[in-house]
MMTF fields as JSON, N, C-alpha, C and O atoms, coordinates in Angstrom:
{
  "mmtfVersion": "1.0.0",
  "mmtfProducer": "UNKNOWN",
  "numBonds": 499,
  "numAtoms": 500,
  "numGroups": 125,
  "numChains": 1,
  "numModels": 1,
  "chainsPerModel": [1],
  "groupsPerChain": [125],
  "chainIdList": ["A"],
  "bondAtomList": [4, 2, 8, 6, 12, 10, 16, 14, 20, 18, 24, 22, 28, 26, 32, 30, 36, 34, 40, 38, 44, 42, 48, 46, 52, 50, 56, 54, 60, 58, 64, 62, 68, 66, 72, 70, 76, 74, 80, 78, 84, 82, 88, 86, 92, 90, 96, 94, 100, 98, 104, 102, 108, 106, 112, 110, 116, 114, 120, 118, 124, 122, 128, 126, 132, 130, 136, 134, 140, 138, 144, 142, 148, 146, 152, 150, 156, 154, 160, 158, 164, 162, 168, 166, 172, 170, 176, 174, 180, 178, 184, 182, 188, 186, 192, 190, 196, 194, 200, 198, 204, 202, 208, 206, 212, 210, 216, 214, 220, 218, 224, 222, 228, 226, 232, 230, 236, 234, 240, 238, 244, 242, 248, 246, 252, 250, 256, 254, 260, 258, 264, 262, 268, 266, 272, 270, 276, 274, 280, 278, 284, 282, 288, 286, 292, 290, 296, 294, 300, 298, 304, 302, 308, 306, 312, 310, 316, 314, 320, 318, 324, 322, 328, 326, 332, 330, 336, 334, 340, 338, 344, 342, 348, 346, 352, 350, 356, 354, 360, 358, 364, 362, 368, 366, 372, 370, 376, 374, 380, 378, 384, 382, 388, 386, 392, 390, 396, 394, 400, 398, 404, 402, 408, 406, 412, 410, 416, 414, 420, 418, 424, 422, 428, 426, 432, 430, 436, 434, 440, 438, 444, 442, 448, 446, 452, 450, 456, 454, 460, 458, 464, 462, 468, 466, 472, 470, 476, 474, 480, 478, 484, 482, 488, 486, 492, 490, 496, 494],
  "bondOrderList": [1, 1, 1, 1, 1, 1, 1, 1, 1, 1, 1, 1, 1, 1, 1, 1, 1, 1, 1, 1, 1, 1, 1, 1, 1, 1, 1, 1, 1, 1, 1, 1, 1, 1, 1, 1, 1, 1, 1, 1, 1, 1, 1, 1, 1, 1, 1, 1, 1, 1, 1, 1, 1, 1, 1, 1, 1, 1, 1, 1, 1, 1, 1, 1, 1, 1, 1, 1, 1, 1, 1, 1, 1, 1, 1, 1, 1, 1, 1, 1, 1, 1, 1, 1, 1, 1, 1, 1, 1, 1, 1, 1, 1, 1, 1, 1, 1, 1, 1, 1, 1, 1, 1, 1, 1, 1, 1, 1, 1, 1, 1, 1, 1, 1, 1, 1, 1, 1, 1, 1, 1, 1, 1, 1],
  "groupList": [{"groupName": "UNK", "atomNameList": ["N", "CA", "C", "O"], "elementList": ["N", "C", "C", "O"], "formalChargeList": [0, 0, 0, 0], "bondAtomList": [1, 0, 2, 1, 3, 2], "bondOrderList": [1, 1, 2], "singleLetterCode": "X", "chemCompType": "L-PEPTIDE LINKING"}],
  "groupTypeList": [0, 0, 0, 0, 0, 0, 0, 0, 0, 0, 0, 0, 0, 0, 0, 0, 0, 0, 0, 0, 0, 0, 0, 0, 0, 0, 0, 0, 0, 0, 0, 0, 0, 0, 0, 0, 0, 0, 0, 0, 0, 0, 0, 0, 0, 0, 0, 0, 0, 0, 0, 0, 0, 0, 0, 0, 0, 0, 0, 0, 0, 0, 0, 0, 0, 0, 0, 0, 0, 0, 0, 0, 0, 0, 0, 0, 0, 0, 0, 0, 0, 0, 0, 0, 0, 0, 0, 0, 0, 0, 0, 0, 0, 0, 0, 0, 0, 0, 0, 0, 0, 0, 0, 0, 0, 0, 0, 0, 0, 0, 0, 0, 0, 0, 0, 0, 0, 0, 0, 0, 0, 0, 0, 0, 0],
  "groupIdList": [1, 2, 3, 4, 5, 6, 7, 8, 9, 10, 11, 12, 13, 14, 15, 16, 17, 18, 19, 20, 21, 22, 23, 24, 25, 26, 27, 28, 29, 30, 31, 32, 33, 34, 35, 36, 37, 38, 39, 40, 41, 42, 43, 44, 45, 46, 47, 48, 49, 50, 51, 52, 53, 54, 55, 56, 57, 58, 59, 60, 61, 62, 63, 64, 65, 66, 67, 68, 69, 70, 71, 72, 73, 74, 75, 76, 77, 78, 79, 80, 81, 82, 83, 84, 85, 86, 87, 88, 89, 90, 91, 92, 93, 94, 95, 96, 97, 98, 99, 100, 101, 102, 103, 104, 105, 106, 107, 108, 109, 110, 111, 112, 113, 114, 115, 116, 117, 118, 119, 120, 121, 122, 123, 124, 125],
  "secStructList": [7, 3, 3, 3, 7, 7, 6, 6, 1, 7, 7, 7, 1, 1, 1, 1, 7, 1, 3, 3, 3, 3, 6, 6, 3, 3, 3, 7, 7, 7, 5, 7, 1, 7, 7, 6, 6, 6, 7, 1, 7, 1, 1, 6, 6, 7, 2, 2, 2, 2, 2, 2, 2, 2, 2, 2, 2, 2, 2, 2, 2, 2, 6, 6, 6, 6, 7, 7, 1, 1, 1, 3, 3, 3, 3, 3, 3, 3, 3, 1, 7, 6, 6, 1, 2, 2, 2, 2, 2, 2, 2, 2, 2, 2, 2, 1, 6, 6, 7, 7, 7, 7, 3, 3, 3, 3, 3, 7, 1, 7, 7, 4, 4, 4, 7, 1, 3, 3, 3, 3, 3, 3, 3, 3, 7],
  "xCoordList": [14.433, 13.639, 12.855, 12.521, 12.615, 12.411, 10.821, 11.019, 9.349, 8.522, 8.397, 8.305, 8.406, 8.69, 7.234, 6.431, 7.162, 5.232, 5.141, 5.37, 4.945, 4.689, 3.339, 2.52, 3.19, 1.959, 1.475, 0.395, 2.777, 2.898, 2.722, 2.863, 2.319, 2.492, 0.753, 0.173, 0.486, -0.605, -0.9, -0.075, -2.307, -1.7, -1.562, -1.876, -1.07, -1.557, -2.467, -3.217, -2.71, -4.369, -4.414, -5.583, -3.309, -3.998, -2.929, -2.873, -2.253, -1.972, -0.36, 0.343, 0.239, 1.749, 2.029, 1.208, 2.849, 3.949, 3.981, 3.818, 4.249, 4.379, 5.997, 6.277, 6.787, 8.44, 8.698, 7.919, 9.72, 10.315, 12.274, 12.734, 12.848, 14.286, 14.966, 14.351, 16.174, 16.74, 17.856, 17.952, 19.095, 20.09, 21.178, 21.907, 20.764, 21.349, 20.15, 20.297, 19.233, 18.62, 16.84, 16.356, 15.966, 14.571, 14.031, 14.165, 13.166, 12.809, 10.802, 9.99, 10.663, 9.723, 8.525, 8.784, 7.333, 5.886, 5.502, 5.741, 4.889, 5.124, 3.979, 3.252, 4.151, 3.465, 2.452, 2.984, 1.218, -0.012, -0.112, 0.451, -0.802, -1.413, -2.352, -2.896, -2.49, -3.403, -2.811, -1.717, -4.092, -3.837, -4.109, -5.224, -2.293, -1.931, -2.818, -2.514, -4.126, -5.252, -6.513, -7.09, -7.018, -8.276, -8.193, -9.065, -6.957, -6.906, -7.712, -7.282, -8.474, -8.638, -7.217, -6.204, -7.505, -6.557, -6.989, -7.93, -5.413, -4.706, -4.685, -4.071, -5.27, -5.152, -5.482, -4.715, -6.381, -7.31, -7.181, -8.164, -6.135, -6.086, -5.298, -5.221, -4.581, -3.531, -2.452, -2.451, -1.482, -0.178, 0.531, 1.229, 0.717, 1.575, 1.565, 2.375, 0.322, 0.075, -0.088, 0.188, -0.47, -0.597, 1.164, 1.618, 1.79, 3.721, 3.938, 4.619, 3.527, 4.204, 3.542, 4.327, 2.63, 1.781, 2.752, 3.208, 2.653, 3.33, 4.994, 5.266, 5.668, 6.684, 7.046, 8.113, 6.064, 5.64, 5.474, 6.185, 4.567, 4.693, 6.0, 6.739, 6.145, 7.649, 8.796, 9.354, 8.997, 9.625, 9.489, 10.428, 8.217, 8.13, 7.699, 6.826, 8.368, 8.232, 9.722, 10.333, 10.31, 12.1, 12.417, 13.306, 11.973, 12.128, 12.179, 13.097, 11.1, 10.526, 11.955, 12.296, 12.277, 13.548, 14.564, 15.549, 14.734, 16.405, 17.109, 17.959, 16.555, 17.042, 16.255, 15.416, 16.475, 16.064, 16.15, 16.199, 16.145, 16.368, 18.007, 18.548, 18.168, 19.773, 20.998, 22.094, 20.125, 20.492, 19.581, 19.78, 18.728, 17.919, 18.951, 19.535, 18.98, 19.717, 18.953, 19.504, 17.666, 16.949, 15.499, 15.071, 14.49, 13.508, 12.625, 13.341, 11.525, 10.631, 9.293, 8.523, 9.133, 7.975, 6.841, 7.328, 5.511, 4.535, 3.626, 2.928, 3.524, 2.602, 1.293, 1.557, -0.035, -1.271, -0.977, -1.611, -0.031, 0.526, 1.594, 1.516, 2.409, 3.964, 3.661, 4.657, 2.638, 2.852, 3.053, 3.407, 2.733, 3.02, 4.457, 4.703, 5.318, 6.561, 7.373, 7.741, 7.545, 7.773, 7.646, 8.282, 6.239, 5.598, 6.528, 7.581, 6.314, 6.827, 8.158, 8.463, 8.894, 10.146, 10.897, 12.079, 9.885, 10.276, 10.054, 10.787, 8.714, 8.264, 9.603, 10.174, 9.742, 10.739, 12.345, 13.016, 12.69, 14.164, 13.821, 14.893, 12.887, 12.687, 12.73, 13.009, 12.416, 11.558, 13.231, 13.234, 14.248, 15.194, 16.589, 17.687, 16.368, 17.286, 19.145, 19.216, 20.179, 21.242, 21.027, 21.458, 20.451, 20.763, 20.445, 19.965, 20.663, 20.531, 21.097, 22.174, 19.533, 19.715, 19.206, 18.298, 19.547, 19.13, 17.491, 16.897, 17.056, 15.348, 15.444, 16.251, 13.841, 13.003, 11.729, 11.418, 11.042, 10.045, 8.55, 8.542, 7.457, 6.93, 5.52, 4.818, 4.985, 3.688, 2.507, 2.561, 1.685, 0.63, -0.375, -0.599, -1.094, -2.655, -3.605, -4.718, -3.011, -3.698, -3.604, -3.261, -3.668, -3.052, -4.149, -5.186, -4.018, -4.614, -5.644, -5.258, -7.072, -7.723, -7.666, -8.088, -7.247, -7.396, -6.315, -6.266, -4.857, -3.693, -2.938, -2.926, -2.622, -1.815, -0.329, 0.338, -0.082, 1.508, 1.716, 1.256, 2.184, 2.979, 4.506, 5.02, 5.239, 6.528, 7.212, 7.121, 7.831, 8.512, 9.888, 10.392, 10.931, 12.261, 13.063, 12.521, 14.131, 14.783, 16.047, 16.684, 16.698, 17.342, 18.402, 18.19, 19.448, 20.279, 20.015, 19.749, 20.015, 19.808, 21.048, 20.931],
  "yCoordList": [-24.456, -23.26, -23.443, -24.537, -22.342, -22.226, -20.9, -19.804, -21.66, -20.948, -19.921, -20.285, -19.103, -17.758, -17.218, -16.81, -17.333, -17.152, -16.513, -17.168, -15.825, -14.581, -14.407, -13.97, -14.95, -14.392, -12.682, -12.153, -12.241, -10.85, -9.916, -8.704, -10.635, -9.857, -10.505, -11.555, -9.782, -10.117, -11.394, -11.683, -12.458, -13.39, -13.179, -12.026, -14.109, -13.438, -13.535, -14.441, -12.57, -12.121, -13.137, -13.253, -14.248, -14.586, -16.489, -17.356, -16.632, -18.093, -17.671, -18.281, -16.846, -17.201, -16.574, -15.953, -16.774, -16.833, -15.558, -14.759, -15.236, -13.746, -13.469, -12.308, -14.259, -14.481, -16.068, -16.947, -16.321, -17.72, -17.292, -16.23, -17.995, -17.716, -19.114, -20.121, -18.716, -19.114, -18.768, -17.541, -19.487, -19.264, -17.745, -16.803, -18.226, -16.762, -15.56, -14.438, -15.844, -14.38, -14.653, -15.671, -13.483, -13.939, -13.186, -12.122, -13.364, -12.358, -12.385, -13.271, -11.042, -10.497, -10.529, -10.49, -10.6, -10.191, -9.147, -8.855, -8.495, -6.773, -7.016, -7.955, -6.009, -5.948, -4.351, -3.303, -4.474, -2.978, -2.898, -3.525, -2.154, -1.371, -2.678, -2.311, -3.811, -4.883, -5.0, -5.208, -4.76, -5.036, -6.308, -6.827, -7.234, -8.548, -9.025, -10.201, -8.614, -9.136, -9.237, -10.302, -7.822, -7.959, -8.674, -9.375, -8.357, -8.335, -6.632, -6.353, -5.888, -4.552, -3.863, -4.148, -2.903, -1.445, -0.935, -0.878, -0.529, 0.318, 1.898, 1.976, 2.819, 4.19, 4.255, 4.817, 3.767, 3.878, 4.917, 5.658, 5.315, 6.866, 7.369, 8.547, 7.148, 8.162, 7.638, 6.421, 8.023, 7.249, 7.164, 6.15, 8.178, 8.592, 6.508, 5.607, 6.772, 5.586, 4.481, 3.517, 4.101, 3.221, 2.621, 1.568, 3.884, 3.34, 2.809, 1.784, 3.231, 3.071, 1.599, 0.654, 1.402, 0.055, -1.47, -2.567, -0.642, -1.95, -1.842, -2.685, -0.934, -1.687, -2.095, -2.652, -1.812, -2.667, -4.256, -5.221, -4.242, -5.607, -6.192, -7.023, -5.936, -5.865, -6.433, -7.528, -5.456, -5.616, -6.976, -7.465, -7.534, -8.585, -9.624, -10.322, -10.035, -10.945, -11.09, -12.146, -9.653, -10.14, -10.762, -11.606, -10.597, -11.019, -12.443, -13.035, -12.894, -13.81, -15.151, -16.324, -14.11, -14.858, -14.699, -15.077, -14.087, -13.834, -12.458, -12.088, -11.724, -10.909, -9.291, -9.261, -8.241, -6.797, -5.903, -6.359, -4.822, -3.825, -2.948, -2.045, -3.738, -3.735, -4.425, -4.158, -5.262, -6.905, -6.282, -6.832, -5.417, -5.736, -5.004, -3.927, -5.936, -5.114, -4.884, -4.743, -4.831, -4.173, -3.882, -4.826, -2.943, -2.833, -2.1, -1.534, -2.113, -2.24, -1.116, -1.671, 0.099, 0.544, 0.578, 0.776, 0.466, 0.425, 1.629, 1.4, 2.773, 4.07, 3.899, 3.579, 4.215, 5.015, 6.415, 6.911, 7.088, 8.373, 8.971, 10.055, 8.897, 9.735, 11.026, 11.73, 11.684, 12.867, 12.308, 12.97, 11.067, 10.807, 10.117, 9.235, 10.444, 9.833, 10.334, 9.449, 11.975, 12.61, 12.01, 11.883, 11.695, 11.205, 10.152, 10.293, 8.955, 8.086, 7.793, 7.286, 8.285, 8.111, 8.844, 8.66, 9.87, 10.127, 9.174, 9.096, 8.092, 6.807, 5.61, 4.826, 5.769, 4.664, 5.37, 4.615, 6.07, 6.376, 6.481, 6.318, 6.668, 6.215, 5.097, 5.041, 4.024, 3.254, 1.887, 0.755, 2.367, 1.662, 2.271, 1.726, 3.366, 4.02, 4.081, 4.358, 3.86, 3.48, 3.085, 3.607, 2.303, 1.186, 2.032, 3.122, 1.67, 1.93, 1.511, 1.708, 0.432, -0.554, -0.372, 0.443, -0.845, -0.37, -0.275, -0.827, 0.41, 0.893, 1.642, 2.365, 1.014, 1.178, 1.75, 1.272, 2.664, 3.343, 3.62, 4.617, 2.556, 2.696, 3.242, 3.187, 3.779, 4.364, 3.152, 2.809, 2.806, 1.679, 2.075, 3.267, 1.525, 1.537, 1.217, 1.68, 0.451, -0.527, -1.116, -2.15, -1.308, -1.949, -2.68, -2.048, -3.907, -4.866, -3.724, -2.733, -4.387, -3.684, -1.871, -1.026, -1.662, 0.179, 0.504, 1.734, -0.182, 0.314, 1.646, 1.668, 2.203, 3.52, 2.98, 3.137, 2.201, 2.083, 0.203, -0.4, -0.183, -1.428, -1.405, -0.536, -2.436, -2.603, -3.932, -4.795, -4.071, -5.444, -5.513, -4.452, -6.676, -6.27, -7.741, -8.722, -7.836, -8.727, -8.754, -7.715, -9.718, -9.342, -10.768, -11.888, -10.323, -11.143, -11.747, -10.989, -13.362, -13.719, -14.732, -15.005],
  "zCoordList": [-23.625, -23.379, -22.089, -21.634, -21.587, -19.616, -20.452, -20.978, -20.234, -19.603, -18.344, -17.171, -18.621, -17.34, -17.17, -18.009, -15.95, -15.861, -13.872, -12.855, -13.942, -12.359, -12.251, -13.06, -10.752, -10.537, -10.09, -9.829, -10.163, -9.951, -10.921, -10.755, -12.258, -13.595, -14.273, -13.995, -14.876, -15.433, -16.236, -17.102, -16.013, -16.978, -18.278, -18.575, -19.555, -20.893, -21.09, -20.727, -21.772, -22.695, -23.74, -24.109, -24.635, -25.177, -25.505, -24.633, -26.944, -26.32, -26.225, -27.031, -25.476, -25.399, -23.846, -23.172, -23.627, -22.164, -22.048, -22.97, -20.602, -20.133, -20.676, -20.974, -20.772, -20.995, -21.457, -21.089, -22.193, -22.343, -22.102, -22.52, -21.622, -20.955, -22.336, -22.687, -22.761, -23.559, -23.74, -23.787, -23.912, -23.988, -23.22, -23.528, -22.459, -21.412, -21.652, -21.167, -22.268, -22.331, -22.362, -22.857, -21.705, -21.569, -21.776, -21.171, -22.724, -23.83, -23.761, -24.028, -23.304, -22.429, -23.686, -24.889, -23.154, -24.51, -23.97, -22.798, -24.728, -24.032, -22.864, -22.539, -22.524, -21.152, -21.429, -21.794, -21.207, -20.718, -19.362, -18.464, -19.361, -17.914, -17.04, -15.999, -17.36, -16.921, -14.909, -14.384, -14.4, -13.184, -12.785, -12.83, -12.079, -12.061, -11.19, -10.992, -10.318, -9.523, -10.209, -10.429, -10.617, -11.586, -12.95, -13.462, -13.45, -14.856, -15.56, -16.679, -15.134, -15.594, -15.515, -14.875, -16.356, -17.0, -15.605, -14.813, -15.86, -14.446, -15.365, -16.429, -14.907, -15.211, -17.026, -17.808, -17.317, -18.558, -19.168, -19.148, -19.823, -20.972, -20.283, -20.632, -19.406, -18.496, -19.076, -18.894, -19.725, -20.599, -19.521, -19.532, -18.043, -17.532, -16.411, -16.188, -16.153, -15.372, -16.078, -15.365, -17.357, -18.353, -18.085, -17.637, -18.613, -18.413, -17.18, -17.202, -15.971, -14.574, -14.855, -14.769, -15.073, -14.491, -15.486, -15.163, -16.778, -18.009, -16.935, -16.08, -17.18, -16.324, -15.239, -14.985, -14.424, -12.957, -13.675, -13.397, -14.468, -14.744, -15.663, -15.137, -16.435, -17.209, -16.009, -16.082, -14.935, -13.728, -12.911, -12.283, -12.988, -12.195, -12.861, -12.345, -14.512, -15.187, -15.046, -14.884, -15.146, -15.043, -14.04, -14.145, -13.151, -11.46, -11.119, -10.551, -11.531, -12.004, -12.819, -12.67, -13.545, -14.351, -13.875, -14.509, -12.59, -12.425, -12.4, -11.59, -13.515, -13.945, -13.68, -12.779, -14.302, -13.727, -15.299, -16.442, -14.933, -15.899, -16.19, -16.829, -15.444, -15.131, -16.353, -16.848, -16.382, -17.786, -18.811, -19.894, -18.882, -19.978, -21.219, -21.103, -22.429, -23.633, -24.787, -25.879, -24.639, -25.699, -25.432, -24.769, -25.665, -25.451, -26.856, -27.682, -27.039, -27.573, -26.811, -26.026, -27.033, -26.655, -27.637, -28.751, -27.7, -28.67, -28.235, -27.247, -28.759, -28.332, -29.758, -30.916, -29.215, -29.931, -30.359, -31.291, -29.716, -30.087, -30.328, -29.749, -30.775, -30.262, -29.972, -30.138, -29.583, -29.058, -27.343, -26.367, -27.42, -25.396, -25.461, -24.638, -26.309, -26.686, -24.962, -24.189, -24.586, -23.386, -21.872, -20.826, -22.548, -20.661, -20.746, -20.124, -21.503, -21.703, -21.082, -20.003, -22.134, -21.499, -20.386, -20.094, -19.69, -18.134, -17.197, -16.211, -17.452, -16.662, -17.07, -16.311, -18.079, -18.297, -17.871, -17.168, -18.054, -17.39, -15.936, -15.353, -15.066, -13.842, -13.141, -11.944, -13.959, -13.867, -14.23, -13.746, -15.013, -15.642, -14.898, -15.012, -14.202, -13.717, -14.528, -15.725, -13.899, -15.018, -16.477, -17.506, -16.337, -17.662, -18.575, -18.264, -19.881, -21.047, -22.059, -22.622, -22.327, -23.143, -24.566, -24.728, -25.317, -27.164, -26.838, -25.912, -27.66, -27.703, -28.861, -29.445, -29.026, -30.488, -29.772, -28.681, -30.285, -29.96, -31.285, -32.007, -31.346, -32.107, -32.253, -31.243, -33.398, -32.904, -33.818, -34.999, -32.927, -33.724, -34.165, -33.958, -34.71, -34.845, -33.804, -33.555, -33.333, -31.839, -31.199, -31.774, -30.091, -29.048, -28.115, -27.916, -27.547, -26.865, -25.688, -25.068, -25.735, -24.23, -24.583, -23.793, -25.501, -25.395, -25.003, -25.016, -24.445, -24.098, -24.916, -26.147, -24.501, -25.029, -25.466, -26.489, -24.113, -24.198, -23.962, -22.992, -24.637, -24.36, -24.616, -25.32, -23.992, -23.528, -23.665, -22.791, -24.665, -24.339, -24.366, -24.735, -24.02, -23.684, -23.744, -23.235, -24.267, -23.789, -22.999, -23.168, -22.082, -21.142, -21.061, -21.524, -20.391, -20.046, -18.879, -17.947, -18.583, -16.905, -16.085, -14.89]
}
């Protein structure tokens, strides 16, 4: 097992790896809106920017490993609402362009820092 750790991606919030790479595949911890300089929330209650920001970081944990959204074969969204289910996945089919990889879309109770939206994914590298 290969620790996967970007300084381009936020550190973790708490005791595990931004990614660990394993057997052909590197399997992401979700990613929020955390800006990878301050550590503060990027666009605080804005789902629209909450999404752009988690897979900005998402993006440059894969990077990080080799790999893109291109390889990714499964993802994981975590919403406070499914009524922002919409915004959502206009930021993410932007954001993933081609691909389309298996996805699960869930609605929580709560999420780290006040996040709306988290994102996690695993990928081929």
């Amino acid at each position: 097992m290969q620790i996967i750790s970007s300084d381009k991606a936020p550190k973790a919030i708490g005791p595990y790896s931004q990614a660990i790479a394993h057997g052909g595949l590197v399997w992401c911890s979700g990613q929020i809106a955390l800006d990878p300089a301050t550590g503060g929330m990027v666009g605080a209650g804005d789902v629209r920017a909450e999404a752009t920001q988690a897979l900005k970081n998402l993006a440059a944990v894969l990077a990080e490993a080799g790999t893109g959204f291109d390889r990714v074969v499964k993802v994981t969204i975590f919403l406070m609402d499914m009524a922002d289910f919409a915004v959502v996945n206009e930021v993410y089919a932007a954001a993933i362009g081609d691909a389309r990889p298996a996805r699960a879309t869930v609605q929580v109770a709560g999420l780290p820092k006040g996040a709306r939206v988290e994102i996690d994914c695993v990928a081929a590298v």
